[in-house]
Backbone bond lengths (Angstrom), bond angles and torsions (degrees), N, CA, C in turn:
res aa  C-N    CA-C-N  psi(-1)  N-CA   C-N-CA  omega(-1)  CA-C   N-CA-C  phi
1 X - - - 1.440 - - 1.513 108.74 -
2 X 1.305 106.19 150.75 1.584 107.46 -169.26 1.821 103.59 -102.19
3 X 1.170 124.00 164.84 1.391 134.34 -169.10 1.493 91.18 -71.02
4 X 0.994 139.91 -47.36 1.430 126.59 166.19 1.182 117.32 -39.96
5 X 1.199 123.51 -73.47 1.680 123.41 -157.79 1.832 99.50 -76.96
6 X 1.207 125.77 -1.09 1.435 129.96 167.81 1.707 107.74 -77.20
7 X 1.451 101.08 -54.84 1.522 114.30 175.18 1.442 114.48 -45.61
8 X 1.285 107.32 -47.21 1.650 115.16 -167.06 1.912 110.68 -77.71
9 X 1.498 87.31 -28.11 1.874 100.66 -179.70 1.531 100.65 -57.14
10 X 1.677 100.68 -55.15 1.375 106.62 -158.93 2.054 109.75 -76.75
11 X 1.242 116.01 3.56 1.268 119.70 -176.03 1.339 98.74 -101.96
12 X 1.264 108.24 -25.45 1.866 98.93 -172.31 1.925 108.27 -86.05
13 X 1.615 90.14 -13.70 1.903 92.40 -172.66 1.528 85.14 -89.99
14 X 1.602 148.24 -13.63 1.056 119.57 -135.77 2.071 76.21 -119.75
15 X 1.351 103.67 -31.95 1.219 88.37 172.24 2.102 131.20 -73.74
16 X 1.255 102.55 -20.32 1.176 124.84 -179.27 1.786 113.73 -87.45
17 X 1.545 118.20 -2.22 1.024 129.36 145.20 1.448 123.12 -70.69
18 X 1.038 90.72 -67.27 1.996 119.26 167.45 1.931 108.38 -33.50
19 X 1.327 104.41 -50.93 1.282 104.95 174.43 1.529 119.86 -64.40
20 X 1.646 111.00 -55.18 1.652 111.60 178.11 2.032 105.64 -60.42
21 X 0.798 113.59 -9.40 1.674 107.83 -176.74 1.600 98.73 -103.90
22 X 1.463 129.62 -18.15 1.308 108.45 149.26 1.213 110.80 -75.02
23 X 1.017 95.77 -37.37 2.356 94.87 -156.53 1.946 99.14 -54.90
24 X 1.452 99.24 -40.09 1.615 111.28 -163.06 1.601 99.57 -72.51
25 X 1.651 112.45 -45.38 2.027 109.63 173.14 1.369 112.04 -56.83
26 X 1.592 121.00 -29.17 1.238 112.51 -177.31 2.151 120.29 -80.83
27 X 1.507 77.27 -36.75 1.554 85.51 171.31 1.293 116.92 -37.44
28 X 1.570 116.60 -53.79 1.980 142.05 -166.42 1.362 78.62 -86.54
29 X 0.846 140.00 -67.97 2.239 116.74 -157.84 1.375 100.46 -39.87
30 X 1.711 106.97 -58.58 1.803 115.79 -160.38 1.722 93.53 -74.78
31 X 0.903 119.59 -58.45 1.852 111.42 -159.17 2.188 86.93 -65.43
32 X 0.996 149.96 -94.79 0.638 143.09 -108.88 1.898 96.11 -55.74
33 X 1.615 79.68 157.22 1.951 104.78 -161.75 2.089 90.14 -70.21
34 X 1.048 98.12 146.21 1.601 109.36 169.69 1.293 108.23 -75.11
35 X 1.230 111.39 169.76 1.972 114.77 176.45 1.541 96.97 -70.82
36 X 0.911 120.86 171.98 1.742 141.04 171.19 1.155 81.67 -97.76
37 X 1.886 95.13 115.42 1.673 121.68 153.03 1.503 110.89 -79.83
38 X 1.408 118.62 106.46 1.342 98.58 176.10 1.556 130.03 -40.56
39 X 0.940 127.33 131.99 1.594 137.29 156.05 1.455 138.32 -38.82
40 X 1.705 121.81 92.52 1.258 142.04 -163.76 1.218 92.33 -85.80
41 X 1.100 130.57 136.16 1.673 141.92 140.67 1.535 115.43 -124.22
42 X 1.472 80.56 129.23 1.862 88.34 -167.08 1.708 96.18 -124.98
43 X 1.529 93.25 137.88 1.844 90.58 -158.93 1.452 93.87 -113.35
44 X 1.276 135.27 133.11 1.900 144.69 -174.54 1.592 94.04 -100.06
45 X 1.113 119.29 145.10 1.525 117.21 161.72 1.568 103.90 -147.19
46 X 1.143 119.36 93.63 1.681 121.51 -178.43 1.608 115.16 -94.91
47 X 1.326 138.58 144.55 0.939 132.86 147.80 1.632 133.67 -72.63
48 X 1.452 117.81 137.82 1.347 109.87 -160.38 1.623 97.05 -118.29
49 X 0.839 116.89 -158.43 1.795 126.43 -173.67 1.765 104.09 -73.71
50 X 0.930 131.27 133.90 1.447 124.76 176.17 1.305 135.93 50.92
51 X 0.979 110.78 57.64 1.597 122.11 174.85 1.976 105.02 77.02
52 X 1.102 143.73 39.00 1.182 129.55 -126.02 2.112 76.56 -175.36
53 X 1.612 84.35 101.92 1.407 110.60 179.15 1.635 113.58 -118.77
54 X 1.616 122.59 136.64 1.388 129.56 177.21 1.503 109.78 -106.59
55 X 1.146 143.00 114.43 1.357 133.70 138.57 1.235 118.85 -84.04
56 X 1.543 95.63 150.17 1.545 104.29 162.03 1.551 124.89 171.20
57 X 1.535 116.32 156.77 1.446 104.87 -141.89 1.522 90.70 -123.90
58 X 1.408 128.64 -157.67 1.711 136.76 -161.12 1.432 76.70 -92.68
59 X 1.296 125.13 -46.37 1.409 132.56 -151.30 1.534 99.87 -54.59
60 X 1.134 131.32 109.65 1.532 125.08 174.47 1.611 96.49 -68.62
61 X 0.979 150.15 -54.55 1.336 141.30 172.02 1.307 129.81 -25.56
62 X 1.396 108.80 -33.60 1.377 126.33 -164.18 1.545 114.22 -119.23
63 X 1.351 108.71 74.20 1.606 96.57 -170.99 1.537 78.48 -138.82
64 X 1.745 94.61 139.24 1.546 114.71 163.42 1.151 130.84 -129.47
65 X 1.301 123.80 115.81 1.403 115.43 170.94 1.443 131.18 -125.95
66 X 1.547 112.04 137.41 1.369 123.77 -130.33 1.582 89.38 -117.14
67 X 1.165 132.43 156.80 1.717 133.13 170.91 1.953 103.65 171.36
68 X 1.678 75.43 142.50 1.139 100.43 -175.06 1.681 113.21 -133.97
69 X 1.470 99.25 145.87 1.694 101.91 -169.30 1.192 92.37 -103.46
70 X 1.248 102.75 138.29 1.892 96.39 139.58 1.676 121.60 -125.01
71 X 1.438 109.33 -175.26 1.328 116.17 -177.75 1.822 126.26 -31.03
72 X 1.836 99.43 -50.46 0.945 97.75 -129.80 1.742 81.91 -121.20
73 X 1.483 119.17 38.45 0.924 147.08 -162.13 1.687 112.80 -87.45
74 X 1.381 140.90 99.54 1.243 128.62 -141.43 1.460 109.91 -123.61
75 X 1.539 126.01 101.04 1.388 134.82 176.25 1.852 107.51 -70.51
76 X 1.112 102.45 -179.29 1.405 104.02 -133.94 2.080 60.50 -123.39
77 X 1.411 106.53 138.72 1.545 101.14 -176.48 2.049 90.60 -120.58
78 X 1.585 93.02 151.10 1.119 110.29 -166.24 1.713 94.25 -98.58
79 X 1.505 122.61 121.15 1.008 131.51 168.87 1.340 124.16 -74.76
80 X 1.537 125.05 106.60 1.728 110.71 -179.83 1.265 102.00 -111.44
81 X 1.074 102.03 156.29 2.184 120.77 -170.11 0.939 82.24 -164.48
82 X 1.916 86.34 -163.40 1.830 117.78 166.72 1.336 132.24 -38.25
83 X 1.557 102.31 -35.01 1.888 105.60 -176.65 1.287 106.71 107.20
84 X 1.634 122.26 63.45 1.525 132.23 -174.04 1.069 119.03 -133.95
85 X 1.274 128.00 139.99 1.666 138.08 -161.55 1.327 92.72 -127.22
86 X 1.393 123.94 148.38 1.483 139.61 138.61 1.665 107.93 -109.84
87 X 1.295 109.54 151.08 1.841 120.58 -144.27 1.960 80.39 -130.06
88 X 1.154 124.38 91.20 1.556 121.91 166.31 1.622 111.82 -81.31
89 X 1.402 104.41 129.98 1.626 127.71 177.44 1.502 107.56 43.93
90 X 1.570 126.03 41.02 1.219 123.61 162.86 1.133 131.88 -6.95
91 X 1.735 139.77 60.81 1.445 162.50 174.73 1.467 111.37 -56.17
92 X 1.549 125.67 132.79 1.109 105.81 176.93 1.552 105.55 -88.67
93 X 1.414 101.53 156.02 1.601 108.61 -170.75 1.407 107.45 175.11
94 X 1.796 97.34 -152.06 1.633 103.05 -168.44 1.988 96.86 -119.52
95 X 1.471 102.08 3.42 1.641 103.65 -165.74 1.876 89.66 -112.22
96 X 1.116 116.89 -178.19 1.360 133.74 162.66 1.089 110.81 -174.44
97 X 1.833 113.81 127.60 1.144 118.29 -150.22 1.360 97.71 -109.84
98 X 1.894 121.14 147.59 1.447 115.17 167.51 0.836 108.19 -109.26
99 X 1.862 114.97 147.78 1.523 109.27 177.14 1.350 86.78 -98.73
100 X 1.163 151.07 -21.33 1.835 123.83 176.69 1.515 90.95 -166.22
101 X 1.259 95.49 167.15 1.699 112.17 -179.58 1.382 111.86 -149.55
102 X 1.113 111.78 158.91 1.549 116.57 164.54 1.423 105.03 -138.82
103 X 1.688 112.74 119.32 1.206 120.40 -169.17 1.478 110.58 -78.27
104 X 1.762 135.21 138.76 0.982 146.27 153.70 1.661 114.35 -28.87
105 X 1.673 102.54 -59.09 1.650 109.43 -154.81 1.368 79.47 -115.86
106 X 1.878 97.48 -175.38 1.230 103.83 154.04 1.681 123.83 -107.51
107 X 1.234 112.78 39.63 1.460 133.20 -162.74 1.435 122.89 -168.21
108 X 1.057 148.29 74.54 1.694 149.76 -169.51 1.304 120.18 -168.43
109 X 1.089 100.76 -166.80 1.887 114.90 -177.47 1.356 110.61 -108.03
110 X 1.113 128.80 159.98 1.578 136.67 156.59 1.669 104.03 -116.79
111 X 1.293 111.02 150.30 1.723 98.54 -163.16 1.525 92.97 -149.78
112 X 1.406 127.90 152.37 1.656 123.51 162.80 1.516 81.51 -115.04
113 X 1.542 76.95 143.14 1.916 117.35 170.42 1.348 99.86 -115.35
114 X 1.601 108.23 147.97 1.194 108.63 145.03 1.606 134.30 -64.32
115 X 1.142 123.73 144.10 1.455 114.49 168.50 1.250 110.89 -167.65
116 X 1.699 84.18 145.12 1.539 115.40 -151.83 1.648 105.34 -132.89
117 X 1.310 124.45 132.78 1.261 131.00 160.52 1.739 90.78 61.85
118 X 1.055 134.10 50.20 1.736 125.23 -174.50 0.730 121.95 54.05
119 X 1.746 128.50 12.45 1.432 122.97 165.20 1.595 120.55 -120.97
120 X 1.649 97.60 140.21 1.587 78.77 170.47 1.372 136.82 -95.91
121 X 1.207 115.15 158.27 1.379 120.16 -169.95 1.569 118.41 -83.09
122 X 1.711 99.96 -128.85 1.428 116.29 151.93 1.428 137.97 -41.92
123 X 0.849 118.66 175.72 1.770 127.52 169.69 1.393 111.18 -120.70
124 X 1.445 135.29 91.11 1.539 114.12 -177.55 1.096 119.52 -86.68
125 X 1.352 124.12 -8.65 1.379 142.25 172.40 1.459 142.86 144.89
126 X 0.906 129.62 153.29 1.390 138.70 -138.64 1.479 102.58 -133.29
127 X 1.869 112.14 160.51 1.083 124.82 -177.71 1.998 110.27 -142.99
128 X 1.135 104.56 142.79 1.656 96.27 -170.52 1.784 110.74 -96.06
129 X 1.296 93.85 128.10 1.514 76.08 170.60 1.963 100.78 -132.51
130 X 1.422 107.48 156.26 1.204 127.17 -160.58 1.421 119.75 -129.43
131 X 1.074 157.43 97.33 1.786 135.99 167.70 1.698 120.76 -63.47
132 X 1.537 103.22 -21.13 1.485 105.84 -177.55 1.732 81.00 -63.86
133 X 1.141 134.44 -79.79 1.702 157.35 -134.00 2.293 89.78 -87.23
134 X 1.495 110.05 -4.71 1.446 82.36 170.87 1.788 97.47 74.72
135 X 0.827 149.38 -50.12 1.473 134.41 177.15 1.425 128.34 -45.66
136 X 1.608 95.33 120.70 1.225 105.21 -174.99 1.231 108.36 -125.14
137 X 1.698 147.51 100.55 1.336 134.11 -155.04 1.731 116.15 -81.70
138 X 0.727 138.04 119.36 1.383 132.12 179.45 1.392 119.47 -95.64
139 X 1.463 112.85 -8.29 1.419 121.94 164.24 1.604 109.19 -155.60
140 X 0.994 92.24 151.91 2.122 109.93 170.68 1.458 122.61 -91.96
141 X 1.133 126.47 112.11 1.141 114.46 -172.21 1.647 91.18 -104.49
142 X 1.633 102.72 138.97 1.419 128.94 160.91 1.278 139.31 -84.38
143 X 1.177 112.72 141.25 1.418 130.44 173.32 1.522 131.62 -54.34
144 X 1.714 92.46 -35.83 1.331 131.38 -149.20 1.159 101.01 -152.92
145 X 1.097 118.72 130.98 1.573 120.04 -169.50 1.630 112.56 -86.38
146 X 1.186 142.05 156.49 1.627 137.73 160.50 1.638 91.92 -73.78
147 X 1.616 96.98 161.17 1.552 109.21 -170.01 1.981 94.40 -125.66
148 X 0.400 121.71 145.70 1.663 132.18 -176.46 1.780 108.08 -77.18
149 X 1.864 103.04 110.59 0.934 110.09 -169.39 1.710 125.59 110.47
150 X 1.314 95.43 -39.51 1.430 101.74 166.46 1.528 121.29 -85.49
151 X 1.734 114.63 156.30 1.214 114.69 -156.84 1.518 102.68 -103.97
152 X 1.349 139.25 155.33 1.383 156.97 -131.70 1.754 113.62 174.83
153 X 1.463 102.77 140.08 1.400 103.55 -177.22 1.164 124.90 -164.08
154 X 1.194 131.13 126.06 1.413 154.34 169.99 1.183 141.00 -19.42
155 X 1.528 131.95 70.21 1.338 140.12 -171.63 1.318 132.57 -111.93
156 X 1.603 114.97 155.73 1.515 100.68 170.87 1.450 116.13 -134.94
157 X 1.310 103.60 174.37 1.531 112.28 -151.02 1.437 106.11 -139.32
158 X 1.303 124.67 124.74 1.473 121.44 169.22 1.686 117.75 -40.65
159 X 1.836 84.31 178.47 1.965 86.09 159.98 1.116 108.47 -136.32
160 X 1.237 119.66 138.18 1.366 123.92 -177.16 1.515 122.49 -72.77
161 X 1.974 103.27 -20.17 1.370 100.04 -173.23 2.019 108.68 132.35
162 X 1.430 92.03 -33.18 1.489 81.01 -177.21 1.143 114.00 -110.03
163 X 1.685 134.44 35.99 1.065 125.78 -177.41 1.513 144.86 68.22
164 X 1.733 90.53 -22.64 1.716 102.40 179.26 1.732 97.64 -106.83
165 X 1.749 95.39 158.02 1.571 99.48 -179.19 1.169 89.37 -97.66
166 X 1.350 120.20 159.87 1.655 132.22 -132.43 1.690 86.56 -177.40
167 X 0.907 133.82 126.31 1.710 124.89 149.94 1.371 106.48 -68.25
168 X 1.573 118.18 -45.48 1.045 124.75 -158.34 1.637 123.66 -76.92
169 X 1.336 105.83 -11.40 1.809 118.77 149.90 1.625 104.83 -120.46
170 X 0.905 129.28 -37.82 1.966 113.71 -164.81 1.873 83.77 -69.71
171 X 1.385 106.23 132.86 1.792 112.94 145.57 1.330 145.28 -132.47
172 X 1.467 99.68 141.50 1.884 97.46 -145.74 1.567 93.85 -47.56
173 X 1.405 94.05 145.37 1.542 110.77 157.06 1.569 115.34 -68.86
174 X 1.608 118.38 137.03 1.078 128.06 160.24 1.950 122.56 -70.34
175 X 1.397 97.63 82.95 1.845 116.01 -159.60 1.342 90.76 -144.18
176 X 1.548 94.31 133.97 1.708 91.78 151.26 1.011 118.84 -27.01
177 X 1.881 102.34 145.26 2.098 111.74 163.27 1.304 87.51 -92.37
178 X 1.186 102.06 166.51 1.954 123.23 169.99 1.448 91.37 -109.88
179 X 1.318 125.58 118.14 1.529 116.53 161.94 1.573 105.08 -85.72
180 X 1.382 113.48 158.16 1.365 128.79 162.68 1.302 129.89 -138.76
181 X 1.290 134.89 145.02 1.606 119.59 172.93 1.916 106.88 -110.34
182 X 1.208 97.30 115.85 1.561 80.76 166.03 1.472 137.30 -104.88
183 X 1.700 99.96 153.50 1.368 113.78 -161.66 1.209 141.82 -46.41
């Protein structure tokens, strides 16, 4: 063998050492165990509507929640009719407030559209309401804010099932629109 091909032997063993003693220091930096952070537990105790208390701590393990009914205990009842909104003090903004409704289904959305010239537009956003789930929306929160002066109106929309508003499964109900102009 010539001093070359000795040279080159011994550079490829000397580099391929070189590699397992990084690869192996890096292995021990990343695997080795961290110090023990001592252990915080921080305990919440809120009061909720009617006797009806939540605890709960960082500890995902450790969460309790405690509730109690009583008699005289008053759910919020889901009105179904025709499918009608009243729109109180129409504000421009990102909320829109209802003063009452009467739901189409017993499961859907209520949504403001834009609308313009008798047609509707956009969707700026929607709110779910449910009787299985007790939801009753009392306002819509938007995507898109109403602009003051322009006209807007009141629709509803099935559910397809998964909880999210979707154009592409929720479909408007055939119900009166509520038009509105806001302020």
């Amino acid at each position: 063998m010539t001093d070359q091909t000795n040279n080159d032997g011994q550079k490829t063993v000397v580099a391929f050492v070189a590699g397992l003693l990084v690869g192996g220091l890096l292995v021990w930096i990343f695997s080795d165990t961290p110090a023990e952070a001592p252990t915080v537990t921080e305990t919440v105790t809120e009061e909720v509507s009617d006797e009806t208390s939540v605890t709960t701590t960082d500890d995902s393990t450790a969460t309790e929640v405690s509730e109690s009914t009583s008699t005289n205990e008053v759910v919020a009842e889901l009105p179904v009719g025709e499918g009608s909104a009243n729109v109180s003090n129409p504000v421009a903004g990102s909320v829109v407030t209802l003063e009452g409704a009467t739901f189409p289904t017993d499961e859907g959305w209520v949504a403001v559209r834009t609308y313009t010239n008798g047609e509707l537009g956009w969707v700026l956003g929607a709110s779910r309401y449910s009787r299985e789930q007790g939801l009753v929306p009392e306002t819509i929160e938007l995507l898109s804010p109403t602009v003051a002066g322009r006209d807007y109106a009141i629709v509803f929309y099935s559910e397809d099932g998964n909880r999210v508003f979707n154009l592409g499964g929720d479909v408007q109900l055939d119900t009166d629109i509520t038009p509105f102009t806001a302020q």
